[in-house]
C-alpha positions in Angstrom: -20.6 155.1 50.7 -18.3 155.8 53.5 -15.1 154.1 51.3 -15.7 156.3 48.0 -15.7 153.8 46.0 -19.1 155.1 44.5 -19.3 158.3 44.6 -21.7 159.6 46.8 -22.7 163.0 48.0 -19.6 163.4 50.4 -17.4 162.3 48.5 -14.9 164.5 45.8 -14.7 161.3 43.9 -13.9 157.3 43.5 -11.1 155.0 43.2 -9.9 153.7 40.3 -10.2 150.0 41.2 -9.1 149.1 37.5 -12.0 148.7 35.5 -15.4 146.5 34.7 -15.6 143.1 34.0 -18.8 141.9 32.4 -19.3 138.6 33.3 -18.7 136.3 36.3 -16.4 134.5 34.1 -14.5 137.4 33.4 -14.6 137.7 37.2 -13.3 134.8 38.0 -10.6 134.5 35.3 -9.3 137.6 37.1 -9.2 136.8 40.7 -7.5 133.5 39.6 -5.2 134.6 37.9 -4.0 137.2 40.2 -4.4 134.9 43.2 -2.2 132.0 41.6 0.6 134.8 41.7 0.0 135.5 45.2 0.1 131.9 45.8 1.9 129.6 43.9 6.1 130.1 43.9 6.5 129.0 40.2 4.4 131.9 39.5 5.9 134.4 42.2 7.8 135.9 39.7 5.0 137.2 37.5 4.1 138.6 40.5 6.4 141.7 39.7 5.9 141.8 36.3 3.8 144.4 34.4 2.6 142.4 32.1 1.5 139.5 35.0 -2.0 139.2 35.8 -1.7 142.0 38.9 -0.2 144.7 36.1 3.0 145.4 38.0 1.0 146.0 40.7 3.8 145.2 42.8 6.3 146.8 40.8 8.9 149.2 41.7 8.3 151.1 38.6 4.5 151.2 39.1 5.2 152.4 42.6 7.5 155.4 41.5 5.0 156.5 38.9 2.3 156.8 41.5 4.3 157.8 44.5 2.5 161.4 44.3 -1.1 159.5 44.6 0.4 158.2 48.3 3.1 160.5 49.2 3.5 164.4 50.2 6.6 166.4 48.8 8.3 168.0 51.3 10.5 170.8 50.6 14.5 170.8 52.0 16.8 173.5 51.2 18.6 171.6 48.6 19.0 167.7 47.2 22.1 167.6 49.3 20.4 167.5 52.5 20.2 164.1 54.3 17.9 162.8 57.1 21.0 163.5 59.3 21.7 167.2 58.8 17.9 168.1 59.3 16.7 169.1 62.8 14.9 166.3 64.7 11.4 167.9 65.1 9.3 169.6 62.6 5.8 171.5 62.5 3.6 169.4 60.8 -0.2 171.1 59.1 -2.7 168.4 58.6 -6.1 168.8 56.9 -7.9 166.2 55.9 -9.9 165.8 53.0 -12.5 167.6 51.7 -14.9 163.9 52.0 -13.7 163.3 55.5 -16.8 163.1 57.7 -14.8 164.3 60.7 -12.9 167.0 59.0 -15.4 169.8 60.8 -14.0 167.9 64.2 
């Protein structure tokens, strides 16, 4: 249960991993299709298209739409500021999540 993706009692929740498919076939169809984008160049560029058989998965729009699910916001005293004119260290506050078995550590 340790990788949430059934929910267990530690756990706050579950991935979405993209659905159910009912049948080995359905299975199958799947994992073929999406690995014959990984694999074969005369496919390669499905491989970045939503509507391929890995959704966009790879997709720079998909990416900025869920860059929240992977990414902290960080706060900077206006848009204008670049890396440059920040100050080269910064206090950092971790916490892990609440499912983390060593959060208590």
């Amino acid at each position: 249960c340790n990788c949430c993706l059934i929910p267990c009692e530690p756990c706050e929740g579950s991935l979405l991993v993209g659905g159910d498919l009912a049948t080995a076939e359905e299975l199958s169809e799947v994992i073929r299709g999406r690995m014959l984008e990984l694999t074969d160049p005369a496919q390669a560029q499905m491989l970045f298209d939503p509507s391929g058989n890995n959704g966009g998965t790879f997709s720079a729009s998909a990416f900025w739409s869920k860059v929240t699910e992977y990414m902290q916001a960080v706060c900077l005293p206006s848009c204008e500021t670049g890396y440059a004119s920040t100050s080269s260290t910064r206090s950092h506050l971790y916490s892990p999540d609440q499912d983390t078995k060593w959060r208590k550590v």
